[in-house]
Structures are given as C-alpha cells and as structure tokens.
C-alpha positions in Angstrom: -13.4 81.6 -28.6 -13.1 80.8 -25.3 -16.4 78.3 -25.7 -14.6 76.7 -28.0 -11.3 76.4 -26.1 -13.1 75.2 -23.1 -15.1 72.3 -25.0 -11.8 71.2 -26.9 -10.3 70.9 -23.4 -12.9 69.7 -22.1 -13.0 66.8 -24.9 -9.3 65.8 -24.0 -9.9 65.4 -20.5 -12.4 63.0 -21.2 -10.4 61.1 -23.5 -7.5 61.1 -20.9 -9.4 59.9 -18.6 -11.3 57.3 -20.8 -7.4 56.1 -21.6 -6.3 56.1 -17.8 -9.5 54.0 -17.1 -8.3 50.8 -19.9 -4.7 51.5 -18.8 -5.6 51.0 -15.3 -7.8 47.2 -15.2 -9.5 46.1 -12.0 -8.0 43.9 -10.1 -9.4 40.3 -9.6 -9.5 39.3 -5.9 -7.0 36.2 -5.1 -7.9 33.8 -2.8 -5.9 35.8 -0.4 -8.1 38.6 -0.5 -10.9 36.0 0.8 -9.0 35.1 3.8 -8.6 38.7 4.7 -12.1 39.9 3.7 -13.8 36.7 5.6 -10.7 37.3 8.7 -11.9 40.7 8.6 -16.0 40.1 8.9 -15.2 37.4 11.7 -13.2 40.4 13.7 -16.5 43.0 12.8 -18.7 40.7 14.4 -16.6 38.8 17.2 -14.1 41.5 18.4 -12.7 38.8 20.5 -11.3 37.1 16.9 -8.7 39.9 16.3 -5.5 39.0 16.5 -6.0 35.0 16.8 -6.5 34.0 13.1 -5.0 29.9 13.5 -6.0 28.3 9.6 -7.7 29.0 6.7 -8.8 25.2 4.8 -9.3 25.2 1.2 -11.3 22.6 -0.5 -10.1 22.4 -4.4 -12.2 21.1 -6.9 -9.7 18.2 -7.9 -6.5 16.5 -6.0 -4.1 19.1 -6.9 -2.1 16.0 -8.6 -4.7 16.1 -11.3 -5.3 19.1 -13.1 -2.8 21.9 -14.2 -3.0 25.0 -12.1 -5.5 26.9 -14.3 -7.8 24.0 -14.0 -7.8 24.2 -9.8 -10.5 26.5 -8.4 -11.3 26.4 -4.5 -14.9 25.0 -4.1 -15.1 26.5 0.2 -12.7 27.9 2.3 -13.4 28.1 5.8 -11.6 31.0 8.1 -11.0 30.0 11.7 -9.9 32.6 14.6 -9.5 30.8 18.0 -7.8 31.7 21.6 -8.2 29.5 25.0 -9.7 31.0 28.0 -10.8 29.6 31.7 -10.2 26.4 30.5 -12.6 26.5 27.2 -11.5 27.1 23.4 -13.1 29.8 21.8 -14.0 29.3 17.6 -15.2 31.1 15.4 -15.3 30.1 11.4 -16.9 32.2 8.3 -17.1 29.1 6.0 -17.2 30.3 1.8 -18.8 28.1 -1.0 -17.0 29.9 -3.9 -19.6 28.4 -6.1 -23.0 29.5 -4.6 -21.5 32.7 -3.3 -22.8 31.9 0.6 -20.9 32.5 4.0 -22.2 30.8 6.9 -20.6 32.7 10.9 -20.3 30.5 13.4 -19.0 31.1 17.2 -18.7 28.0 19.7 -16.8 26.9 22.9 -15.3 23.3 23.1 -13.1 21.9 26.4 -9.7 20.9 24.6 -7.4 23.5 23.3 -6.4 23.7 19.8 -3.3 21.9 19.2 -0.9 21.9 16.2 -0.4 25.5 15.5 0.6 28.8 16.5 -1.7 31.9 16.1 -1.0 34.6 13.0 -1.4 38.0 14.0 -2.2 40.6 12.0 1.0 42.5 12.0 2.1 38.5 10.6 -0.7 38.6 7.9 0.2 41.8 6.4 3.3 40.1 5.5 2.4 37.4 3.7 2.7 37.7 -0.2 2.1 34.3 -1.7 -1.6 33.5 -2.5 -3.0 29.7 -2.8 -2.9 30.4 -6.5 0.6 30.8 -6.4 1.3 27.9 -4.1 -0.5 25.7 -6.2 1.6 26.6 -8.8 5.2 26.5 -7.6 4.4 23.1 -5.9 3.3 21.8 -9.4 6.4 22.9 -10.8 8.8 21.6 -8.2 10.2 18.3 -9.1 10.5 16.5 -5.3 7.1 18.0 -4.7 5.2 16.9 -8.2 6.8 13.5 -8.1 5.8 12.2 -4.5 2.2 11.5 -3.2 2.6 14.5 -1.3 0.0 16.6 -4.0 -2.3 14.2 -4.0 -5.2 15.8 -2.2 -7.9 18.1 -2.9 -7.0 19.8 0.6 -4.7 23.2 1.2 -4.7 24.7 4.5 -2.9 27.7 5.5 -1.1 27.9 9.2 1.6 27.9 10.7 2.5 24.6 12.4 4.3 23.8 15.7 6.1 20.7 14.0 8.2 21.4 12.1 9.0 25.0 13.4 8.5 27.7 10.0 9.5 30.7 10.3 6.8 32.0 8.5 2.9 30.4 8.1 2.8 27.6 5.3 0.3 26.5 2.8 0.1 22.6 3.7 -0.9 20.1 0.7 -3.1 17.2 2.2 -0.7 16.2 5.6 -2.9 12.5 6.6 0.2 10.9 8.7 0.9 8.2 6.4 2.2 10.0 3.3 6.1 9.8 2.3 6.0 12.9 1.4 4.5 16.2 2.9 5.0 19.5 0.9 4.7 23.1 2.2 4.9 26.0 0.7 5.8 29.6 2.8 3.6 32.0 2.4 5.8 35.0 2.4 8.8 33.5 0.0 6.9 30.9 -2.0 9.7 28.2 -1.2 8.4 24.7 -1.6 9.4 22.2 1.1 8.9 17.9 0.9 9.2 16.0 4.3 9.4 12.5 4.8 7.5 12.8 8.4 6.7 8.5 8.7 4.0 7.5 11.2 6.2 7.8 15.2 6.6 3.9 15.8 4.2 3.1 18.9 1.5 5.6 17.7 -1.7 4.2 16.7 -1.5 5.1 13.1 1.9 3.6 13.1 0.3 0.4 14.7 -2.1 0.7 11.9 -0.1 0.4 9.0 2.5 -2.2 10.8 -0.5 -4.7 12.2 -2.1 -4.7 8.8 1.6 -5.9 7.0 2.0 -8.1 9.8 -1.0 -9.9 9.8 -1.0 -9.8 5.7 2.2 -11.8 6.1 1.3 -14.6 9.0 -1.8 -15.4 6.6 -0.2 -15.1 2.9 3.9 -15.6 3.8 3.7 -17.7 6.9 0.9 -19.8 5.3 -0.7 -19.4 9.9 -3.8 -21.8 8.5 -1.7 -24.2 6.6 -2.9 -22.1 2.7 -2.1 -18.9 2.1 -5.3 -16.4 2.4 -5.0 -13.1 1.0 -5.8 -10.3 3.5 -4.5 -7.6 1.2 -8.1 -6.0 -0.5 -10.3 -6.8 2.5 -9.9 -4.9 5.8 -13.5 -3.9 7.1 -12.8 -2.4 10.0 -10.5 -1.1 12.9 -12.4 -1.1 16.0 -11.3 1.2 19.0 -11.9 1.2 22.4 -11.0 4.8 24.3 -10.8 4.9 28.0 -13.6 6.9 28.6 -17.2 7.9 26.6 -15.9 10.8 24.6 -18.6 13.0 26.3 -17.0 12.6 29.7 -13.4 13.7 29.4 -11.4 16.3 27.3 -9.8 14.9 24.4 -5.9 15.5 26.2 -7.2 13.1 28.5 -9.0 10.5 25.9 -7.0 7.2 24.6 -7.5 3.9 23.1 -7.3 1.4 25.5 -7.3 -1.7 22.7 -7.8 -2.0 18.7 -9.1 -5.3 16.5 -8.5 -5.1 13.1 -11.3 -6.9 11.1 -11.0 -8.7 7.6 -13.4 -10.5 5.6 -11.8 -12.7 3.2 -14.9 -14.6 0.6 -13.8 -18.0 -1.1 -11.3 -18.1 -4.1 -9.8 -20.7 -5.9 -8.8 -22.9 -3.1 -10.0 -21.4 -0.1 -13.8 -22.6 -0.3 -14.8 -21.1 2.7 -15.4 -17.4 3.6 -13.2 -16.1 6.2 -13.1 -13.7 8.7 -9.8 -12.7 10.2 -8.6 -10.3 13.5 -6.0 -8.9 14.5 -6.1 -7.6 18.4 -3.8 -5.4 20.3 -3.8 -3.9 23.8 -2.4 -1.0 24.2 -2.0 -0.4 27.5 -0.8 -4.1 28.6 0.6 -5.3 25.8 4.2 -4.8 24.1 4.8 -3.7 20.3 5.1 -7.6 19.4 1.7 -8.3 21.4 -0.2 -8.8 18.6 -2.7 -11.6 18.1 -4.8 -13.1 16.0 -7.4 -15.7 15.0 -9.6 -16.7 11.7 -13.0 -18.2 11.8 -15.2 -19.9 8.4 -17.8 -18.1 8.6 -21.7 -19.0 6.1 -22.9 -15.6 5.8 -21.3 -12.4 3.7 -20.1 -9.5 5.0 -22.9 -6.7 4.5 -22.7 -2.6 5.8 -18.9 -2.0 4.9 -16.8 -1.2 1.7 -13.5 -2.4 1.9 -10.8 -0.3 3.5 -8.7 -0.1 0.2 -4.7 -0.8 0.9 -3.8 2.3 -0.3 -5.6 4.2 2.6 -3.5 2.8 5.1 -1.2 5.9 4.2 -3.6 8.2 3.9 -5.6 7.8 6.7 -5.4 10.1 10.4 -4.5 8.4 13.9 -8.1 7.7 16.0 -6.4 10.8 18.4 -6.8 13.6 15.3 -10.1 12.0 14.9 -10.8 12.6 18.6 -9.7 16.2 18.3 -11.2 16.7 15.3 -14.3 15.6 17.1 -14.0 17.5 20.3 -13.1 21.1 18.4 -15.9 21.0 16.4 -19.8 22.3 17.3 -21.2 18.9 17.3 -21.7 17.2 20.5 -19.2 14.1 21.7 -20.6 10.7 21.7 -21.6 9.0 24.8 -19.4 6.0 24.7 -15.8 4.9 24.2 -16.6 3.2 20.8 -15.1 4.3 17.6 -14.8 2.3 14.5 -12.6 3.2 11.6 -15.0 1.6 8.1 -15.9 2.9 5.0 -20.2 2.1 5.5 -22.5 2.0 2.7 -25.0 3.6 4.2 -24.4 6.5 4.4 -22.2 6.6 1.2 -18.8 8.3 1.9 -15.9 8.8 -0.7 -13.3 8.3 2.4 -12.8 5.7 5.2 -14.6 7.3 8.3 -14.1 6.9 12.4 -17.6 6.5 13.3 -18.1 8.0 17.0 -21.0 5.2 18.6 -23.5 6.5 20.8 -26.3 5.6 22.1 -28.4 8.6 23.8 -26.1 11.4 21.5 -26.0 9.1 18.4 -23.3 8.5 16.1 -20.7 11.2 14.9 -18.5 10.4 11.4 -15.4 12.0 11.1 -13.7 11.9 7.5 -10.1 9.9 8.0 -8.4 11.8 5.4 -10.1 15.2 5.2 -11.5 15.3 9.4 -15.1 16.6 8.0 -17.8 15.6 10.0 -21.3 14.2 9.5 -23.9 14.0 12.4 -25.7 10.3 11.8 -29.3 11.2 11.5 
C-alpha cells in the first residue's frame, strides 16, 4: 500500500512540476540584457571599465522610418566604457554582430577627452527600464516624433548627453546636426522627446548648409554669369584646411583654418560648356558675409566623386565631430591638415565621407552621417 501511495505521489509531483515548467516560459533576452551582459565582460576583463559605462550604439537593420517595430532587429551594438587620466582617454568597446553571434574587446588610449556625455554608473543602470525594443516603439507611435525626419536613421545610441541636460540617459535616433527634428527617448520613463536643435550660426556645419544656398542663389537667382546655372544636384566636394596635421595636436586644439566648396556643373540645354564652380571662405580672417566665389569652363568631366546629394546637407556632421571621431578612435591621425568632405567611387561608400589626407600615415574616412571609419588601404 504504501508502494503504491508513494508512486501515485510520486506521479503528481512530476506532473506539477511538468505544469510549473509551461506555466513558467524562458525569457528572451532584450537588447538591454546585451548591454549589461557585454558592460559586464568589458568590467571582467578591464576592471578599470567599472563604473564608467558612456554609450552603447545600435546599428538597425533599416532606418527606423521604414519598417514597423517587429521588422527592426539590431545588426551590432558596440559597448563603450571610458574615463580620462594624466592627460589620456581610456576606451574600451565589446563590439556584437547580432547576426554572426561574434564579440570583438578592444582597449586603447587616445589624447582628447571624450566630449558630449556624462558617464552612467552602475547604481544609474540598474534603473533603467526601457529597452531599445521599446524605444523603437513608442517613438514610432508618437506623432511629432513619426512625422519629422527625426526617425530617419538606421542609428540608436544610448547616453546620456550634456546638451540638452536629461535627467536620466536617453536613447538618441540618428542626431547628424542638420535634422529639424531630434527625438529622444528616456530610458527609465519611456517619454519620447523632438528638438528642433538647428546648426549654431558661425559653426562650420552651419556655414555648410548657408554657403551651399548662397552660392545656389548668386548662380540660379542672381543669374552671377549672365544664365542661370544650376548648382543644386552637383556639389563634389568641401575641402578643409585645419590648422595643424591632425597627428600633431589634440583634437580641442584642431580647427579649420579655410573651406572651398566644389561644384561640377556638365552642359544642359543652354549652358554648353561644363562648369566648375567654388565657393571659398576663411575662417579665421574673414566675416560671415566673406564669401567668394568664381566659375571656370572647363573640357574634361569630373571623375573620382558621386555627387554630394542636396538632401545631405542636413544630414551630414561638422568637420570638428569628424575630427573627434577621428582622434577617439584606435586608428592613427593623419599627418597633414587636409580633409575633404566627398562621396569617392572608389572605395564605394553609401554616405558622404571626410577623408583624413596623409601622406606617410595614409588616408582615414570617417562616415559623415554615421562617424564609422575606414583605414584607406
């Protein structure tokens, strides 16, 4: 009797537990998790990381404006700890490809200090409630957010920025300079902010996009040659000069000097000459209105550049980001002042890119709208 008692009891244990096994499913990680899994590894390896988590970048697989939240996956996310010391930054990054399943640990020192953001301890990240998941979402289904440009990017970093001041970190949708809108998202409430944060009037990128209507008008409006040339679909370049070899200085103490913008404008209908147009402006000497300008016929096409489409002219970061960019990453600064802002066909790019000259280093490319960069080989 009592064998028998034990083996029915027995039986129903099983099956309870069996039932509290479905009624309790795993858990699917969130991109969250990732952070803190790949935050956690960094601090495992490099003690020195604990306590000075500053972003974690997505990569999505499409612009968030096109696909419904379902659809967007993160293709990498990179993790990045960092803290200044005796005058050096100290960075360390566990980057994630989501589709192969490989992490890559890197540790390096670079001579400017990280600017833009404000360290998230961990007392801060054990807070934070809202995954990227959820961001996604409630930007998609805000109206001020979904209905600017402000979503249209492939690009989602959490941090917590200096400008504006957040009480608590922020997911950031895209943020190149020249967007109407910016939209954040807090990563402890899940309220979804849009900023109009124009290009500050004097700043490079603000020179940028007022040169390039300027000079579209004294050529098209003002009729300069005596016909109106279109200028509109053909910037080449932008072509800066810093103060220094980027090798030489930190990037606090880096600047442009001057700028010429470059257009190539082949015949149509009654302009039967190719044309190449610039714009030049020194910075230094020169006053907001000091901008100048001349046009030349040239006899041979333009070859080596795609056109600079109008549309990045919003899009695109000031030559300083790209400098920092430059200077906080592991690859070594050029060894001259030259930068050119062009989309080249060789290599092939999807963005414009500031291509760092050099001549002993080589040349450096750093993305204009995402700030990835590419070693010239």
């Amino acid at each position: 009797m009592k064998r028998i008692l034990f083996a029915v009891s027995l039986f129903w244990g099983l099956f309870l537990l069996m039932s509290c096994e479905k009624e309790t499913p795993v858990e699917e990680k969130t991109y969250y998790d990732f952070i803190i899994e790949d935050y956690t590894t960094l601090v495992s390896n490099y003690p020195d990381a604990k306590d000075n988590f500053i972003e974690a970048r997505f990569v999505l697989n499409k612009p968030v404006s096109e696909a419904t939240s379902s659809e967007l996956k993160a293709e990498s996310l990179m993790t990045i700890c960092y803290y200044w010391k005796d005058g050096e930054s100290h960075i360390f990054t566990m980057t994630r490809d989501f589709t192969t399943g490989e992490t890559q640990m890197d540790y390096y020192t670079a001579d400017s200090p990280w600017l833009g953001d404000m360290h998230i301890p961990e007392s801060e990240m054990a807070t934070l409630s809202v995954s990227l998941e959820k961001a996604i979402e409630n930007a998609k289904n805000d109206p001020e957010a979904s209905g600017s440009d402000g979503l249209n990017s492939a690009y989602i970093t959490l941090r917590k920025p200096l400008w504006p001041v957040w009480e608590n970190p922020q997911f950031v949708f895209g943020g190149s300079a020249g967007r109407s809108k910016h939209v954040f998202v807090d990563s402890k409430t899940g309220a979804v902010t849009s900023l109009e944060m124009p290009a500050e009037s004097g700043s490079t990128i603000g020179y940028l996009v007022d040169d390039y209507n300027t000079l579209l008008d004294l050529y098209w409006g003002n009729e300069i040659l005596g016909f109106k040339l279109d200028l509109g679909h053909h910037m080449m370049q932008v072509q800066y000069t810093l103060n220094a070899p980027v090798n030489s200085v930190k990037a606090g103490e880096l600047y442009p000097m001057d700028v010429t913008y470059v257009f190539f404008v082949p015949a149509y209908g009654d302009v039967t000459s190719d044309y190449v147009v610039r714009g030049m402006r020194d910075f230094i000497h020169g006053s907001v209105d000091d901008l100048t300008t001349e046009a030349e016929v040239v006899t041979k096409p333009w070859t080596g550049d795609k056109v600079i489409a109008p549309e990045y002219m919003d899009e695109v970061m000031s030559v300083e980001d790209a400098v920092y960019t430059l200077k906080l990453s592991n690859v070594t600064a050029t060894d001259t002042p030259y930068v050119i802002l062009h989309l080249p066909e060789t290599p092939s790019f999807e963005n414009p890119q500031y291509e760092f000259l050099g001549e002993k280093t080589g040349s450096v490319y750093v993305d204009a709208v995402t700030g990835e960069i590419t070693q010239k080989q």
